[in-house]
DSSP file (Angstrom, degrees, kcal/mol; ACC not computed):
  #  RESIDUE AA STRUCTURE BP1 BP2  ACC     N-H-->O    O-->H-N    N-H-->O    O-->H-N    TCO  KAPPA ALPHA  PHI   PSI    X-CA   Y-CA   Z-CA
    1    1 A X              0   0    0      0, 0.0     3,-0.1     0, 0.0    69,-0.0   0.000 360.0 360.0 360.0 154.8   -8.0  -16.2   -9.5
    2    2 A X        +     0   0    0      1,-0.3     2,-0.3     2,-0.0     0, 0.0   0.850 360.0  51.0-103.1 -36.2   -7.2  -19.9   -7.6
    3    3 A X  S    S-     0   0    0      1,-0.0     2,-0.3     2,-0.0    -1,-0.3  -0.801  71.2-143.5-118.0 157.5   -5.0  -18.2   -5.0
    4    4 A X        +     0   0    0     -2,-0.3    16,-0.2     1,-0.1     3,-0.1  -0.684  13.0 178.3-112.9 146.3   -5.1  -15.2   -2.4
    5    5 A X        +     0   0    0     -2,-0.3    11,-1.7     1,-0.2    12,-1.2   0.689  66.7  38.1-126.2   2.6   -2.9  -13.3   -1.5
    6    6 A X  B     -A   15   0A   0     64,-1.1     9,-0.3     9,-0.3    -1,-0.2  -0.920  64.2-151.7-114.6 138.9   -4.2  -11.0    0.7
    7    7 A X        -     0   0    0      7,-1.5     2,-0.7    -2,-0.4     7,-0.1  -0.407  21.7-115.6 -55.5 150.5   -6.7  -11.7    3.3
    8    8 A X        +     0   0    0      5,-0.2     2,-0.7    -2,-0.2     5,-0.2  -0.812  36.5 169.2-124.2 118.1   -9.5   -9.2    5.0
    9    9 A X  B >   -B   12   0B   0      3,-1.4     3,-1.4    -2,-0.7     2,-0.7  -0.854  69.2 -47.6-119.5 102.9   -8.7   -8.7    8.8
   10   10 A X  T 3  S-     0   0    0     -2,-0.7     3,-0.1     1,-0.2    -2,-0.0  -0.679 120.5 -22.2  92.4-110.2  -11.0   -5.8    9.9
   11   11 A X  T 3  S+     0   0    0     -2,-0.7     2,-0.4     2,-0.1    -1,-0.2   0.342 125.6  65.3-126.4  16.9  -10.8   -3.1    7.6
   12   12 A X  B <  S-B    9   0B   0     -3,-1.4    -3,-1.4    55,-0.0     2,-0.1  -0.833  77.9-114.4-115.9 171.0   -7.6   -3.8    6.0
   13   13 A X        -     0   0    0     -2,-0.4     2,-0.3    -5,-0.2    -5,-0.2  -0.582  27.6-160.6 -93.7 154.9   -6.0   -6.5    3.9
   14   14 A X        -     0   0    0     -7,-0.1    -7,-1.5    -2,-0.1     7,-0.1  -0.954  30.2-106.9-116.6 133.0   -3.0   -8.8    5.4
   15   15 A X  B     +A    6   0A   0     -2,-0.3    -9,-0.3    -9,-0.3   -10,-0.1  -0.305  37.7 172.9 -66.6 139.6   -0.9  -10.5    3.4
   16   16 A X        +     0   0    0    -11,-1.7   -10,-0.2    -2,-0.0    -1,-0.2   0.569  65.6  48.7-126.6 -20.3   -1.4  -14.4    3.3
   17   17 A X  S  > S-     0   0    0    -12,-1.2     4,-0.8     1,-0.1   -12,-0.1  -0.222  79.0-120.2-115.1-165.7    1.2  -15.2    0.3
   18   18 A X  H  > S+     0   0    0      2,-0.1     4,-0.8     3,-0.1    -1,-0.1   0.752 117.8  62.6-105.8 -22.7    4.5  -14.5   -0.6
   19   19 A X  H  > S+     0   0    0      2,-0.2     4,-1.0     1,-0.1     5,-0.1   0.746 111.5  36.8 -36.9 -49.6    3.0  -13.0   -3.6
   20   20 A X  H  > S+     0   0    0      1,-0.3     4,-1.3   -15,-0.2     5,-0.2   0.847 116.6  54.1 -89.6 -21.3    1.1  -10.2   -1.2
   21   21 A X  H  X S+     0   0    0     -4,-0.8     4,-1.6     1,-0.2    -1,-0.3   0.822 107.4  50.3 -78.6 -25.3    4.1  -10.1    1.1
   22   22 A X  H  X S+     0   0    0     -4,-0.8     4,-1.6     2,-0.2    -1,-0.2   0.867 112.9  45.7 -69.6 -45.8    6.2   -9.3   -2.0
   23   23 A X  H  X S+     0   0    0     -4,-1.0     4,-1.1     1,-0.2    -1,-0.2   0.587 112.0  54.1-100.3 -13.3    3.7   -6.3   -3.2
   24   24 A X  H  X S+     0   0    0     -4,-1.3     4,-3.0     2,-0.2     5,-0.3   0.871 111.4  43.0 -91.6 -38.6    3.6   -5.0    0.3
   25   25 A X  H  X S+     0   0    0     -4,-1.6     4,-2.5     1,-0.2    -2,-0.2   0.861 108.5  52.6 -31.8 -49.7    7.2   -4.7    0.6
   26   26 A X  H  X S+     0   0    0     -4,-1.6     4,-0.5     1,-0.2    -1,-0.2   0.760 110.6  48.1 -90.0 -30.1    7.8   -3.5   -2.1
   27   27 A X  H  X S+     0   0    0     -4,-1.1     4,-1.2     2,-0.2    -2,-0.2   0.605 113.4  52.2 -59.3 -23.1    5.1   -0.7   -1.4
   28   28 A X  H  X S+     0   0    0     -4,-3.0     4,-1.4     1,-0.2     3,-0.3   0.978 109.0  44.9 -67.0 -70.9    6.7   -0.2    2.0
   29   29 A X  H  X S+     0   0    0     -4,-2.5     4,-0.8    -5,-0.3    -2,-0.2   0.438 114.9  48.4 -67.8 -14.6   10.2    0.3    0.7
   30   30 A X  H  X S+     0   0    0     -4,-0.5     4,-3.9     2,-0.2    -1,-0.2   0.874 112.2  55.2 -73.1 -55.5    8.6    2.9   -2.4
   31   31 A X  H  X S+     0   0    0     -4,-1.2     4,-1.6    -3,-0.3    -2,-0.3   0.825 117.0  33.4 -73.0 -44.2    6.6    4.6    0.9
   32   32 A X  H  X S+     0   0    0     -4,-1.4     4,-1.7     1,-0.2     5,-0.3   0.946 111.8  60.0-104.1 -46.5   10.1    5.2    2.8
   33   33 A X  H  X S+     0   0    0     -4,-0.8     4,-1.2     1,-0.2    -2,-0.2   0.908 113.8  45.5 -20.0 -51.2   12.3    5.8   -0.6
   34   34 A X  H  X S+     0   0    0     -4,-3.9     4,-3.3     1,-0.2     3,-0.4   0.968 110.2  46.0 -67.2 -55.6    9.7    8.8   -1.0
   35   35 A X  H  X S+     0   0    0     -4,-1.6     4,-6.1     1,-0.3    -1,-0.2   0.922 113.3  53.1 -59.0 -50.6    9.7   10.2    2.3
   36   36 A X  H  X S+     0   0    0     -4,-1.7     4,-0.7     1,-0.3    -1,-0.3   0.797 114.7  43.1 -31.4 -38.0   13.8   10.0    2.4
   37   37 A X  H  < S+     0   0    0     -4,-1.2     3,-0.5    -3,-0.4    -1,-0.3   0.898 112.6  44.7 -98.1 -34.4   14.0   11.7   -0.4
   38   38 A X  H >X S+     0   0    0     -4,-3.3     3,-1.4     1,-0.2     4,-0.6   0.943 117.9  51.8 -76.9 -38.7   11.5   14.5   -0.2
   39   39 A X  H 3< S+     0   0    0     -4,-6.1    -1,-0.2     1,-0.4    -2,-0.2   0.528  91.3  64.6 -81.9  -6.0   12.7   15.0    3.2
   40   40 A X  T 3< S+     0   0    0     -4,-0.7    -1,-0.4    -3,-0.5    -2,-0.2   0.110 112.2  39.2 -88.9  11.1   16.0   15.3    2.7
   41   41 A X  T <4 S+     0   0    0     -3,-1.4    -2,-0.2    -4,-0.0    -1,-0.2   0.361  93.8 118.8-120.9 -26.2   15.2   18.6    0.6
   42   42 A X     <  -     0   0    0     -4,-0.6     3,-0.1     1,-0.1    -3,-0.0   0.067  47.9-167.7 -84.2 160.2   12.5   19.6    3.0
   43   43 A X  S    S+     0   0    0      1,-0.3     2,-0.3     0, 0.0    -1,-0.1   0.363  74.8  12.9-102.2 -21.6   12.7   23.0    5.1
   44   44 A X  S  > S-     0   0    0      1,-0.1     4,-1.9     2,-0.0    -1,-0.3  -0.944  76.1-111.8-146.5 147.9    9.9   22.2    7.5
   45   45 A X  H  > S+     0   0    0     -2,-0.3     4,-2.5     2,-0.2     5,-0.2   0.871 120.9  54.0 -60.6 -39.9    7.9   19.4    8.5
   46   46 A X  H  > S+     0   0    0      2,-0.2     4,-1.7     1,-0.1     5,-0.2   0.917 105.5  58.3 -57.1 -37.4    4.8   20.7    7.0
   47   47 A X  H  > S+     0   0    0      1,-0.2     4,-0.8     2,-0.1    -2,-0.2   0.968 108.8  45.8 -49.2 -68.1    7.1   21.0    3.7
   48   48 A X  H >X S+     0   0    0     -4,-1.9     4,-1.5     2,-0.2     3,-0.8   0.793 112.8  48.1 -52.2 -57.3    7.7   17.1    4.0
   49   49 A X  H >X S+     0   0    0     -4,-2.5     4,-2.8     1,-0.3     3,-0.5   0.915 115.3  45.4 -53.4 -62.3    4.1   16.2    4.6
   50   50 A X  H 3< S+     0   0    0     -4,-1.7     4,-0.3     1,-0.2    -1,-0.3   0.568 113.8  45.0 -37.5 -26.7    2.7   18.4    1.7
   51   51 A X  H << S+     0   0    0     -3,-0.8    -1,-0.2    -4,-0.8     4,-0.2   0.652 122.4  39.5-123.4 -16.5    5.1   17.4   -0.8
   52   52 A X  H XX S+     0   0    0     -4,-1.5     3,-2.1    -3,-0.5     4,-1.7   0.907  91.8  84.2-103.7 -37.8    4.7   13.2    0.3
   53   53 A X  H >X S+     0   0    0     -4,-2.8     4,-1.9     1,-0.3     3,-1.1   0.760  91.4  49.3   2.8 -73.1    0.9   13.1    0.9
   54   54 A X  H 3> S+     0   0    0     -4,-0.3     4,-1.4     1,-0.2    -1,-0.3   0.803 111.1  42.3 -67.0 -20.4    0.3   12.6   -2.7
   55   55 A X  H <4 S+     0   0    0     -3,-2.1     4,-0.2    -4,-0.2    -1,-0.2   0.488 117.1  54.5-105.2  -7.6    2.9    9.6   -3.6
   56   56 A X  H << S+     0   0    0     -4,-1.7     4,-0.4    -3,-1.1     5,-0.3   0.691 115.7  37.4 -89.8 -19.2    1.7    7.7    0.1
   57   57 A X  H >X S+     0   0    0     -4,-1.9     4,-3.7    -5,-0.5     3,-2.0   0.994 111.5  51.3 -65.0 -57.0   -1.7    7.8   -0.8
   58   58 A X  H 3X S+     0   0    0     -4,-1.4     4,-1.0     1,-0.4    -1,-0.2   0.620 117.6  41.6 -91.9  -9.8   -1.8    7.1   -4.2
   59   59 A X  H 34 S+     0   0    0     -4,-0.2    -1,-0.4     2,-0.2    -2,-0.2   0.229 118.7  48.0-106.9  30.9    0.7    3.6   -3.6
   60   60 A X  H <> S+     0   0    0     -3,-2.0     4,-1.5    -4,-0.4    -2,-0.2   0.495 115.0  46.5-100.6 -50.7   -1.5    2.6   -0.2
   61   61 A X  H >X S+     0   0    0     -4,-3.7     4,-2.3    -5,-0.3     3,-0.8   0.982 114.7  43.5 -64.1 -35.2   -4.6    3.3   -2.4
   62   62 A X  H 3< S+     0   0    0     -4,-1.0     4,-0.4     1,-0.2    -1,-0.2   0.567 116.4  50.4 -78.5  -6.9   -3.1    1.1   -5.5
   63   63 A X  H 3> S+     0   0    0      2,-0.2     4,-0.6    -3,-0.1    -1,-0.2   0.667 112.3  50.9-104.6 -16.4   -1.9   -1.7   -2.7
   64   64 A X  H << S+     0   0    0     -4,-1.5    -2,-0.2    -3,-0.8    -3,-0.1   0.570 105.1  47.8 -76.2 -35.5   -5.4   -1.4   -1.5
   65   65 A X  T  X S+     0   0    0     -4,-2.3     4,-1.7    -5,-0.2     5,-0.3   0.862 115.2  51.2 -89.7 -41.6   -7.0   -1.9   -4.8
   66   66 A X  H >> S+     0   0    0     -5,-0.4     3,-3.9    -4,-0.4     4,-1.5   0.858 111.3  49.7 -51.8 -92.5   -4.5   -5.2   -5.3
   67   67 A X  H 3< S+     0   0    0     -4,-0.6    -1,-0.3     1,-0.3   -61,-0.2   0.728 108.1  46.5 -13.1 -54.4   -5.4   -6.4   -2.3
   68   68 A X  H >4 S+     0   0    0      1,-0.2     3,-0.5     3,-0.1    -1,-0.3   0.939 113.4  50.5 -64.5 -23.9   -9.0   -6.2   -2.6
   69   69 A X  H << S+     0   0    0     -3,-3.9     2,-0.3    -4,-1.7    -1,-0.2   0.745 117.4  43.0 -83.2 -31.2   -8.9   -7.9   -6.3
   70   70 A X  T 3< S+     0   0    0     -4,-1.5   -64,-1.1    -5,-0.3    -1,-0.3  -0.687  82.9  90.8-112.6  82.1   -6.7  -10.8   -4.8
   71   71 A X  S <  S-     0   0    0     -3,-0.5    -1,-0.1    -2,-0.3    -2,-0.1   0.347  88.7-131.1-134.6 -13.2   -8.3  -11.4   -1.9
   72   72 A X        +     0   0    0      1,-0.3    -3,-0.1    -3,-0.2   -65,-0.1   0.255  57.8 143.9  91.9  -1.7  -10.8  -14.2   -3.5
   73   73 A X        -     0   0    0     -5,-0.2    -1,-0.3     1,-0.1    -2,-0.1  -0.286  53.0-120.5 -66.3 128.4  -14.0  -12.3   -1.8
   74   74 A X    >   -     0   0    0      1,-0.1     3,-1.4     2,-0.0     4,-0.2  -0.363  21.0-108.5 -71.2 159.5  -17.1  -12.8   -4.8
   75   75 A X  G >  S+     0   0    0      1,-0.2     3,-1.3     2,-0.2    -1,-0.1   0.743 120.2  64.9 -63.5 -29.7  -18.7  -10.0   -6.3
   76   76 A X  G 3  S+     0   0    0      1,-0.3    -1,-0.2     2,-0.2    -3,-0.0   0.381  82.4  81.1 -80.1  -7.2  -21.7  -11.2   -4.1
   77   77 A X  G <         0   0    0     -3,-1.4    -1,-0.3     1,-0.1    -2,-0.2   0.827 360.0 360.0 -57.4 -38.4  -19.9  -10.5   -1.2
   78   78 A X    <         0   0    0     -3,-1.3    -2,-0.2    -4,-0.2    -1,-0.1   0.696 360.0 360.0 -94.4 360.0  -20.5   -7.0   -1.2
């Protein structure tokens, strides 16, 4: 890959393109779509947490694997 789109600033990625700003957005806006929605059903805050836990993780880890795969870092990096 020629170009990055993410960066590594600590222990998270930052977005460096318009490409990575696109895929975080668009992960942002999923991550508050979810919450809205489960929570608007919710009785309890523990209800809310429980019932989004699994659909923030699993698009933070999958923005997390992008990131790492466009971030240009060699396999001999690690």
């Amino acid at each position: 890959m020629t170009k990055r789109w993410f960066m590594l600033w600590g222990w998270v990625y930052r977005p460096i393109s318009w490409q990575g700003f696109v895929v975080f957005g668009f992960t942002v806006a999923f991550c508050i779509q979810v919450f809205l929605a489960i929570d608007s059903h919710s009785h309890s805050v523990t209800d809310t947490l429980y019932n989004v836990f699994p659909y923030i993780v699993c698009s933070l880890v999958v923005l997390y694997w992008i990131a790492d795969k466009t971030s240009g870092k060699l396999s001999q990096d690690r």
